[in-house]
VOTORZA-116885 format. One record per residue (C-alpha): residue in one letter; z, y, x. Coordinates in Angstrom, 1 decimal. Example, Ala and Ser with C-alpha at 12.3 -4.5 7.8 and 13.67 -1.06 7.14 Angstrom:
# VOTORZA-116885
<node><resn>A</resn><z>7.8</z><y>-4.5</y><x>12.3</x></node>
<node><resn>S</resn><z>7.1</z><y>-1.1</y><x>13.7</x></node>
# end
This chain:
# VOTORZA-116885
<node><resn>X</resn><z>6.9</z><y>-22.0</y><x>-11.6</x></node>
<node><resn>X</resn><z>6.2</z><y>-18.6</y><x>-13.5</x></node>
<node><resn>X</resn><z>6.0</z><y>-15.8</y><x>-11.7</x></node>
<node><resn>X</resn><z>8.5</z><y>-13.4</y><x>-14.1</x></node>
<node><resn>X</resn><z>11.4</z><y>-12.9</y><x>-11.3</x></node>
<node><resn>X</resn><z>8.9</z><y>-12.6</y><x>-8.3</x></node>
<node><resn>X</resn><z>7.5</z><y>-9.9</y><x>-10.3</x></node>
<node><resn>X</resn><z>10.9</z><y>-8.2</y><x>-11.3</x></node>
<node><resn>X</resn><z>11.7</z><y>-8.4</y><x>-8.1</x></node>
<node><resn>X</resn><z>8.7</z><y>-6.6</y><x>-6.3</x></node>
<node><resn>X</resn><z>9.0</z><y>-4.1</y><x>-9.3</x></node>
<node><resn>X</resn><z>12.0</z><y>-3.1</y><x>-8.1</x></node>
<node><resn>X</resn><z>11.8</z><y>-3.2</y><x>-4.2</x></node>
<node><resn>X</resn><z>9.0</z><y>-0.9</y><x>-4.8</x></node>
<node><resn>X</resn><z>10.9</z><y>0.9</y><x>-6.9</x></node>
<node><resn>X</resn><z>13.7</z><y>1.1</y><x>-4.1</x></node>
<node><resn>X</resn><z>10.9</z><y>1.8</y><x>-1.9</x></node>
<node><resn>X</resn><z>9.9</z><y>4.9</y><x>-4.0</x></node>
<node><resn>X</resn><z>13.8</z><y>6.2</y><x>-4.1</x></node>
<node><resn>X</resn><z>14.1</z><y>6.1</y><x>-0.4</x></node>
<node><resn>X</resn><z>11.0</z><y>8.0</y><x>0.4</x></node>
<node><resn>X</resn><z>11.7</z><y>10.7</y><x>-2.1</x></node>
<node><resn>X</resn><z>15.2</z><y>11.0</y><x>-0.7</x></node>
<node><resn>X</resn><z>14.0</z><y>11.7</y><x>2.6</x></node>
<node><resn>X</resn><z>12.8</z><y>15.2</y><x>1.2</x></node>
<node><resn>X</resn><z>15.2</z><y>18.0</y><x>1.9</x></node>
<node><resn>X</resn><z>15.1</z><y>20.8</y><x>0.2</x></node>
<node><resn>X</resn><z>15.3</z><y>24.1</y><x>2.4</x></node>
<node><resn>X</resn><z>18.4</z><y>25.7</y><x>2.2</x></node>
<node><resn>X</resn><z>17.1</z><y>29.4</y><x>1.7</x></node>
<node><resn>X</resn><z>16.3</z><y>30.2</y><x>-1.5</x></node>
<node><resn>X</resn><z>12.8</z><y>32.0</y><x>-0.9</x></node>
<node><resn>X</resn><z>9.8</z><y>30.5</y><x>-1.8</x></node>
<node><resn>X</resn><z>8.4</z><y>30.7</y><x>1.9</x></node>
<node><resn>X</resn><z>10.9</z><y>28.5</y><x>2.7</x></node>
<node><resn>X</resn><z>8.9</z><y>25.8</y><x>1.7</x></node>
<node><resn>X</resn><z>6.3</z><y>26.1</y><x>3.6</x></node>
<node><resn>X</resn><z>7.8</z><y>24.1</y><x>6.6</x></node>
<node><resn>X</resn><z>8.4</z><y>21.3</y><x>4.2</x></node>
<node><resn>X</resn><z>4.4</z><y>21.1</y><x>3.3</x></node>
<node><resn>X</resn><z>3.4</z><y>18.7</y><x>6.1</x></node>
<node><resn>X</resn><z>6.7</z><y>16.1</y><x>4.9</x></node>
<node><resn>X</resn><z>6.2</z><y>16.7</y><x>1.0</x></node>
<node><resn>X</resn><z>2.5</z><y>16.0</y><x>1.5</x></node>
<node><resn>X</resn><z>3.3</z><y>12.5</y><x>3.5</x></node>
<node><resn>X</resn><z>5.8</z><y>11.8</y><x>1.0</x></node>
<node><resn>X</resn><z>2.7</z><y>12.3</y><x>-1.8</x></node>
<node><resn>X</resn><z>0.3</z><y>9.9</y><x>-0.4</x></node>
<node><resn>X</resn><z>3.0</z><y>7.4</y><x>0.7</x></node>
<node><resn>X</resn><z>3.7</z><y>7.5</y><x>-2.9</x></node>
<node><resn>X</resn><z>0.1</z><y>6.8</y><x>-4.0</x></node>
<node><resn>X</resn><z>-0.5</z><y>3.9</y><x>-1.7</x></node>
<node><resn>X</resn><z>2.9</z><y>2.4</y><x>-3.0</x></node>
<node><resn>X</resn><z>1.5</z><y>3.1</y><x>-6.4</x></node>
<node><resn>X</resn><z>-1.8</z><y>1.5</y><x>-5.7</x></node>
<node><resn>X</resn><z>-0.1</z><y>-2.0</y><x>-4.2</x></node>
<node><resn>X</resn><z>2.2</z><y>-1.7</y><x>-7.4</x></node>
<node><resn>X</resn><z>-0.9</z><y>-1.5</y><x>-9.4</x></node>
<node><resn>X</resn><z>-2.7</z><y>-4.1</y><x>-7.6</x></node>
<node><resn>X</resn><z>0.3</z><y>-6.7</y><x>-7.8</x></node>
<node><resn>X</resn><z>0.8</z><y>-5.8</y><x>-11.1</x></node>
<node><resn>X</resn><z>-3.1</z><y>-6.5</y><x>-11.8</x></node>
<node><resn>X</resn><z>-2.8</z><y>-10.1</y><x>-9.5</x></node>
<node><resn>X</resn><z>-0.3</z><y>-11.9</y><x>-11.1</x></node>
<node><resn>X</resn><z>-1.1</z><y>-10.7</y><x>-14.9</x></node>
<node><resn>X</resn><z>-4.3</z><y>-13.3</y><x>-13.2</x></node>
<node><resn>X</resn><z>-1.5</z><y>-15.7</y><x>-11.9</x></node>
<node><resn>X</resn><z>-0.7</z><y>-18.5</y><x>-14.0</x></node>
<node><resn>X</resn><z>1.4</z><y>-20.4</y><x>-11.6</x></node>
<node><resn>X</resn><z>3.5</z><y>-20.3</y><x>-7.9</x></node>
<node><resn>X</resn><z>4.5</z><y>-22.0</y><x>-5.3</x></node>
<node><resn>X</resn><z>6.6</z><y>-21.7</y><x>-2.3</x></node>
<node><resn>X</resn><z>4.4</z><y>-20.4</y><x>-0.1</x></node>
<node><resn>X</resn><z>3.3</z><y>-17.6</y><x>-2.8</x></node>
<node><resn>X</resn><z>7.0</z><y>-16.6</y><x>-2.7</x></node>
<node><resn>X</resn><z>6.4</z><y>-16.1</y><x>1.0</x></node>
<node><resn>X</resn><z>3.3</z><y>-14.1</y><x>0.8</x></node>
<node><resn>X</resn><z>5.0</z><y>-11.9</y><x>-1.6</x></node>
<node><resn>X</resn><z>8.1</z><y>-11.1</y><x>0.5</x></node>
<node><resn>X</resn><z>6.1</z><y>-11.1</y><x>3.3</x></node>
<node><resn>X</resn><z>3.9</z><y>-8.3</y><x>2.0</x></node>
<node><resn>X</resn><z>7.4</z><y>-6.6</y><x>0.6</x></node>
<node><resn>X</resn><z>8.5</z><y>-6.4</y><x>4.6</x></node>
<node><resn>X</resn><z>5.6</z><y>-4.1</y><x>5.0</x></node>
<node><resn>X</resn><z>5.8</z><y>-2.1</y><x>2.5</x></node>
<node><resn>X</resn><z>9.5</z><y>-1.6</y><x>2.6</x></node>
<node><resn>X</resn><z>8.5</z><y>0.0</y><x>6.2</x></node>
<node><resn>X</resn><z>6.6</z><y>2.8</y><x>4.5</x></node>
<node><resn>X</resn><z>9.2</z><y>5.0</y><x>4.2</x></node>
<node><resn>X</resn><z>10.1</z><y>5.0</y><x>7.9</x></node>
<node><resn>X</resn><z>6.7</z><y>5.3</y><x>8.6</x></node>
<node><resn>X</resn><z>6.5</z><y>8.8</y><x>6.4</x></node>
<node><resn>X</resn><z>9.3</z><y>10.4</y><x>7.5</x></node>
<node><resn>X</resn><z>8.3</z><y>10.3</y><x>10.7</x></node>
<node><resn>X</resn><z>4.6</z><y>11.2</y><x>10.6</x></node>
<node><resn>X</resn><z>5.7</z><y>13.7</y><x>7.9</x></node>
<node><resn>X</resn><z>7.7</z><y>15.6</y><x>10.7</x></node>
<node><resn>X</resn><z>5.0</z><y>14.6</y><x>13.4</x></node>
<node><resn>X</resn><z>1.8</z><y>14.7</y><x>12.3</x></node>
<node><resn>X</resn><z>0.1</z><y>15.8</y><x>15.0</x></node>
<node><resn>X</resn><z>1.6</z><y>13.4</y><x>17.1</x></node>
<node><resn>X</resn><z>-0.3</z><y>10.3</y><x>17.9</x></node>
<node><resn>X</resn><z>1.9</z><y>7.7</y><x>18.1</x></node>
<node><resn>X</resn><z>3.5</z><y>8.1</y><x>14.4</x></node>
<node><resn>X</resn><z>0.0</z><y>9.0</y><x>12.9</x></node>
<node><resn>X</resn><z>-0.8</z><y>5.2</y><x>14.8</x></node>
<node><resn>X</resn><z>2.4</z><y>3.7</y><x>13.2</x></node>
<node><resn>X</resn><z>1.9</z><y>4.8</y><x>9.8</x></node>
<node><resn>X</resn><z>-1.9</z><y>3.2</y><x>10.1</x></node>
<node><resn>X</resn><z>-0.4</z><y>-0.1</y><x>11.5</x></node>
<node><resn>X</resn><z>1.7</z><y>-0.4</y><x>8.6</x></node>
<node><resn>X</resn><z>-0.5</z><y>0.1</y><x>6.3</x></node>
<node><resn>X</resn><z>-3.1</z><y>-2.3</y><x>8.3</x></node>
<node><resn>X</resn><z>-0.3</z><y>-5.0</y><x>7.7</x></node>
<node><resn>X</resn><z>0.3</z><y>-4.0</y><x>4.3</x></node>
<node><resn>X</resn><z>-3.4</z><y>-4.9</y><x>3.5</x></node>
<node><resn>X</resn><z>-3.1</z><y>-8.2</y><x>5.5</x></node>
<node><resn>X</resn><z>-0.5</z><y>-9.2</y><x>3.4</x></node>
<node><resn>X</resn><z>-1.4</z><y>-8.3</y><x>0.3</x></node>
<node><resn>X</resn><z>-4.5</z><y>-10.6</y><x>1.4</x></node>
<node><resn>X</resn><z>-2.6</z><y>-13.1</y><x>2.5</x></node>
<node><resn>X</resn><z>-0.7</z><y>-13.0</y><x>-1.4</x></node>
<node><resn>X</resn><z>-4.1</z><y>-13.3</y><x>-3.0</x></node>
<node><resn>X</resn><z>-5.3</z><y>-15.8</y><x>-0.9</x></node>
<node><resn>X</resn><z>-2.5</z><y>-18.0</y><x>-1.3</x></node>
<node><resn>X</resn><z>-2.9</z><y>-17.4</y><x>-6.0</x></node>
<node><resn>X</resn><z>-6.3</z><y>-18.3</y><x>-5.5</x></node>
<node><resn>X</resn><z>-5.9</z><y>-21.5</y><x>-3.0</x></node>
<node><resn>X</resn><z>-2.7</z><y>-22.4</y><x>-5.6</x></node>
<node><resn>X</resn><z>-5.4</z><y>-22.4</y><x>-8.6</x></node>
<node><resn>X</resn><z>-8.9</z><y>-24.0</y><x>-9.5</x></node>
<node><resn>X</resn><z>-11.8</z><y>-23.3</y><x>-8.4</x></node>
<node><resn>X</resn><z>-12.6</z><y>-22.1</y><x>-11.7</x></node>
<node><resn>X</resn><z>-10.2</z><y>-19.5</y><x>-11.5</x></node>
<node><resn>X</resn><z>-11.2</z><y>-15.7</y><x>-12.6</x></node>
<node><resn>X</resn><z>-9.7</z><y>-14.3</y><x>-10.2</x></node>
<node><resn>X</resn><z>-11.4</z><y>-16.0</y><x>-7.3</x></node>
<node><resn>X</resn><z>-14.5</z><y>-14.6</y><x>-8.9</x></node>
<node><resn>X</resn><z>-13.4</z><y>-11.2</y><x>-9.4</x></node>
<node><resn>X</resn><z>-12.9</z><y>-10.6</y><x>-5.8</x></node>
<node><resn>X</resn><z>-15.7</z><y>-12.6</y><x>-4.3</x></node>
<node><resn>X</resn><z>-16.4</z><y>-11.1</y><x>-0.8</x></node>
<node><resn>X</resn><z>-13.7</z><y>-8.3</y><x>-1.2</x></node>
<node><resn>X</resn><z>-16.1</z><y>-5.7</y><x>0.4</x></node>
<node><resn>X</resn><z>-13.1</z><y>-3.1</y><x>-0.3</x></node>
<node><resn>X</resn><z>-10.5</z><y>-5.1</y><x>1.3</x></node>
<node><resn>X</resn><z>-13.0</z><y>-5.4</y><x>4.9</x></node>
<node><resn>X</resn><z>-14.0</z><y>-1.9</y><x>4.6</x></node>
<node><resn>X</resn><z>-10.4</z><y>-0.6</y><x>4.0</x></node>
<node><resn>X</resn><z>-9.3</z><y>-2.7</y><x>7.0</x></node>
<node><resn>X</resn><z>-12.1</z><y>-1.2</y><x>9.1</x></node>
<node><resn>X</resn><z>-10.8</z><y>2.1</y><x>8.6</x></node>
<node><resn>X</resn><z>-7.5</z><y>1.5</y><x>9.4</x></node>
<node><resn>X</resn><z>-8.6</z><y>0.2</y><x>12.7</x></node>
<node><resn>X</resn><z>-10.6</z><y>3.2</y><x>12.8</x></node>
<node><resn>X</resn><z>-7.7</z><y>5.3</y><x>12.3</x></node>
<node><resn>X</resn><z>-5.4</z><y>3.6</y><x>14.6</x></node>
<node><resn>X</resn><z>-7.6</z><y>4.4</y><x>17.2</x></node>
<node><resn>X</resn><z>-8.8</z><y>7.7</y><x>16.8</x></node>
<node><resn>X</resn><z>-4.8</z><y>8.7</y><x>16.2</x></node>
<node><resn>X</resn><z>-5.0</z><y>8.8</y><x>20.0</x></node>
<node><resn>X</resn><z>-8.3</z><y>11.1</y><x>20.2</x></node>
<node><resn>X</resn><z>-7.9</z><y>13.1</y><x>17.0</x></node>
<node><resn>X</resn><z>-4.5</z><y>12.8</y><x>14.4</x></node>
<node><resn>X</resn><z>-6.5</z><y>14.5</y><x>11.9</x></node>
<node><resn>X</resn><z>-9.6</z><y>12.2</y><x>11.8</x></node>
<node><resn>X</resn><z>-7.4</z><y>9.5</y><x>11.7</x></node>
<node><resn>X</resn><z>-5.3</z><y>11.0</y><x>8.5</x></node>
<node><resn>X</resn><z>-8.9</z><y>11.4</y><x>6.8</x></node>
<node><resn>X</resn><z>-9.3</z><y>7.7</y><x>7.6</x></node>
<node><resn>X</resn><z>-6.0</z><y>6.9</y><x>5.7</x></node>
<node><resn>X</resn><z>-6.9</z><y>9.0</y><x>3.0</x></node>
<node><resn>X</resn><z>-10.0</z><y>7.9</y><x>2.8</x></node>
<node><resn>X</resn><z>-9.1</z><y>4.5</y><x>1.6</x></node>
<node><resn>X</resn><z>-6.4</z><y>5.5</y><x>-0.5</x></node>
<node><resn>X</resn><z>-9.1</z><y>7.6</y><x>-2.6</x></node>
<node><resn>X</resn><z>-11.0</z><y>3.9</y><x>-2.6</x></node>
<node><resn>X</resn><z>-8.2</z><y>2.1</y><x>-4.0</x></node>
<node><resn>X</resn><z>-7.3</z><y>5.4</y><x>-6.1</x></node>
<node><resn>X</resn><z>-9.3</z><y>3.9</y><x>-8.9</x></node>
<node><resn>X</resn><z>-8.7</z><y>0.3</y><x>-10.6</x></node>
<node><resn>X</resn><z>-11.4</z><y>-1.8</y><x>-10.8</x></node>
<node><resn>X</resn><z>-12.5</z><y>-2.0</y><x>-15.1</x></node>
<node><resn>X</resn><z>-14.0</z><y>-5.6</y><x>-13.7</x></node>
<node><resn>X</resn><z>-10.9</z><y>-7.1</y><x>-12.8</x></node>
<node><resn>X</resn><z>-9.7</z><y>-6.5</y><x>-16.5</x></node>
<node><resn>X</resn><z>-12.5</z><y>-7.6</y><x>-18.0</x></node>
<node><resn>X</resn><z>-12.6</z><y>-10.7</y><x>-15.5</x></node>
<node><resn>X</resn><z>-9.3</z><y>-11.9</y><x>-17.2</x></node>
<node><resn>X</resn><z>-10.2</z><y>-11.0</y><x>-21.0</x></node>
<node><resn>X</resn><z>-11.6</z><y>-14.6</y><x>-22.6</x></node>
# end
């Protein structure tokens, strides 16, 4: 099988994804600009939710430009890492409005913990579904920022319940990994 409709749809379950987050913001119904100050700690959720959507968007995009065939099971993976993602919106809203709070600041780490699992899970089951000579089993090798990424979620999670705020830096910290795409992965696929 090709993988044209999985990636259409993804495209536009992130896309969805992307809508229902922005809608979320409201905008303050004074019309001074200190009004907007309140709306700082939800705008600035919204902004990285938006980045991490971006970088899985990015990444899938990358994955199956690498992908030369499907299967069943890949289908899975890809919905499967779709659940997950399509939980990121909840996730923002409510750490948005409760930031300090340690159980949403834990949430919005689990789901992004699962996100990552997934998203391995998707590129375990391309690379299992092609040769061994396969670039893109090369181009990921150990996947030392998949484990680290990972590790700091974990991190996160738990220091959610010490500090919120170390735990955020965590989150961020991985996005700003991630921030960047890797100029090896393109190269890996160029003949």
């Amino acid at each position: 099988m090709k993988s044209n409709r999985l990636e259409a749809f993804s495209d536009g379950v992130l896309a969805i994804i992307i809508t229902i987050m922005v809608l979320e913001l409201k905008a303050p119904e004074e019309v001074a600009l200190h009004a907007l100050i309140p709306t700082i700690p939800t705008f600035v959720s919204y902004l990285f939710s938006f980045i991490y959507v971006g970088i899985y968007w990015n990444n899938h995009h990358h994955l199956f430009q690498a992908t030369q065939k499907i299967n069943g099971k890949i289908l899975w993976a890809n919905l499967h890492l779709l659940f997950w993602l399509s939980l990121i919106p909840f996730t923002t809203s409510w750490i948005g409005e409760n930031y300090m709070a340690p159980i949403p600041v834990a949430l919005y780490g689990l789901v992004l913990l699962m996100c990552a699992i997934a998203f391995f899970i998707l590129q375990a089951s391309i690379i299992k579904n092609h040769g061994p000579e396969f670039p893109l089993r090369k181009f990921i090798g150990r996947d030392g920022k998949g484990k680290v990424s990972a590790a700091l979620y974990i991190i996160g999670i738990i220091l959610s319940f010490v500090n919120p705020w170390i735990a955020i830096i965590c989150y961020i910290i991985v996005a700003l990994i991630w921030l960047v795409p890797d100029r090896r992965f393109e190269r890996s696929l160029t003949p």
